[in-house]
C-alpha positions as CSV (number, residue, x, y, z in Angstrom):
1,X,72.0,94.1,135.2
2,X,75.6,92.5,134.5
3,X,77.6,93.3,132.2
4,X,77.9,92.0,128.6
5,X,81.4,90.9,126.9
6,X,82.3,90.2,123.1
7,X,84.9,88.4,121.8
8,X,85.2,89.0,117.8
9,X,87.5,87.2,115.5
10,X,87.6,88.8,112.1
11,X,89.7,86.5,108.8
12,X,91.0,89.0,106.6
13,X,91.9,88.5,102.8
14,X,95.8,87.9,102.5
15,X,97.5,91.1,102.8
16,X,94.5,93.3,104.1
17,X,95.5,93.9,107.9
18,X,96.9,97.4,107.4
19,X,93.7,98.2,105.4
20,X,91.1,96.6,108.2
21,X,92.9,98.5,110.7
22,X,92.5,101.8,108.9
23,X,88.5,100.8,108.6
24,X,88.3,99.6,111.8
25,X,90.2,103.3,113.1
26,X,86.6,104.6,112.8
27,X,84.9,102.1,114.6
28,X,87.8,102.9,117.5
29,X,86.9,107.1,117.5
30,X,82.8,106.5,117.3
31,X,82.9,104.0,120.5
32,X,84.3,106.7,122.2
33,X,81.1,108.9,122.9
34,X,79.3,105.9,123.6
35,X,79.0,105.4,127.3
36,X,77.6,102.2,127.7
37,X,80.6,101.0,126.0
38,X,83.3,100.2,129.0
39,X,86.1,98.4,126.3
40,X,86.7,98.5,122.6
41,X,90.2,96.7,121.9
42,X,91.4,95.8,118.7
43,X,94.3,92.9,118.7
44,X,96.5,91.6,116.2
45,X,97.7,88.1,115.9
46,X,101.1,87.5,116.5
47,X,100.9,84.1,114.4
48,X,98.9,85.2,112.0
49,X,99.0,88.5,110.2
50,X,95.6,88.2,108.8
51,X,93.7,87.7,112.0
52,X,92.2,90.5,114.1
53,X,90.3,90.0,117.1
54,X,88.2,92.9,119.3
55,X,87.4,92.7,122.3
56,X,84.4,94.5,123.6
57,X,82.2,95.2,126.9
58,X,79.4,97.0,127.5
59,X,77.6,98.1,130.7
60,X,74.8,95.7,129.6
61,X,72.6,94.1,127.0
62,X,71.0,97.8,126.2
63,X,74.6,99.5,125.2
64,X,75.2,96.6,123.1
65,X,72.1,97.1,121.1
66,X,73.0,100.9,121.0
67,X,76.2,100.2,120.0
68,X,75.1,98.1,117.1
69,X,72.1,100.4,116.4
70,X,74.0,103.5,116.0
71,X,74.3,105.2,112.7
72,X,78.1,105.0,112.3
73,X,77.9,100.7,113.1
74,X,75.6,100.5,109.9
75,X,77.8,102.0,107.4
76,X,80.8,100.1,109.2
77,X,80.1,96.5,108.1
78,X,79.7,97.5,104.2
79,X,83.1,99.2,104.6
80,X,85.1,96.2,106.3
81,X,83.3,93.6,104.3
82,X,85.7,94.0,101.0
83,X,89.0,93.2,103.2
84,X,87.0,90.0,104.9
85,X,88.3,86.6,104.0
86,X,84.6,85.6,105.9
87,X,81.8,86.2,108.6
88,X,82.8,87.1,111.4
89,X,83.1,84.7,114.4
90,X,81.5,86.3,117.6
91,X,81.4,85.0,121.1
92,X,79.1,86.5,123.7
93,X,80.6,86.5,127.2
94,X,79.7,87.4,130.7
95,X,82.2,89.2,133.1
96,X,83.0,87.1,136.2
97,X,85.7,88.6,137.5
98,X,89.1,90.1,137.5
99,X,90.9,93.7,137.1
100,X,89.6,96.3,135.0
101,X,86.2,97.6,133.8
């Protein structure tokens, strides 16, 4: 099986990055005792303060569904919802090449 990649964009209300990123700090400790997950990044937007983007990959298409399945993901989107400005915009990639996981 290959790998899976996600590239998330997530439009915050005006003013809200500091409080996303303290939400999203949870999200950053649970991944970690998730081993299908290979990468977890959160980004900022150097042009825009009220743009985050993750960037996620997962060993394949069964840690991804863990990863959304698990206990801590469901009580995440409720949290991170308020500081939203909209959906989030999520792009499912596959891994061709290059360095790293």
């Amino acid at each position: 099986m290959s790998k899976v990649s996600v590239w998330v964009k997530l439009d915050l209300q005006p003013g809200k990055r500091d409080e996303a990123v303290a939400i999203i700090e949870e999200a950053l400790q649970a991944v970690q005792s998730e081993d299908g997950t290979l990468l977890y990044l959160l980004h900022t937007d150097v042009k825009d303060e009220n743009v985050l983007y993750f960037y996620e990959m997962y060993t394949d298409d069964a840690a991804l569904g863990a990863h959304v399945g698990a206990d801590w993901f469901k009580s995440f989107g409720p949290k991170l919802g308020p500081v939203l400005a909209g959906r989030p915009t999520m792009q499912m990639l596959t891994p061709v090449g290059g360095k790293g996981s």
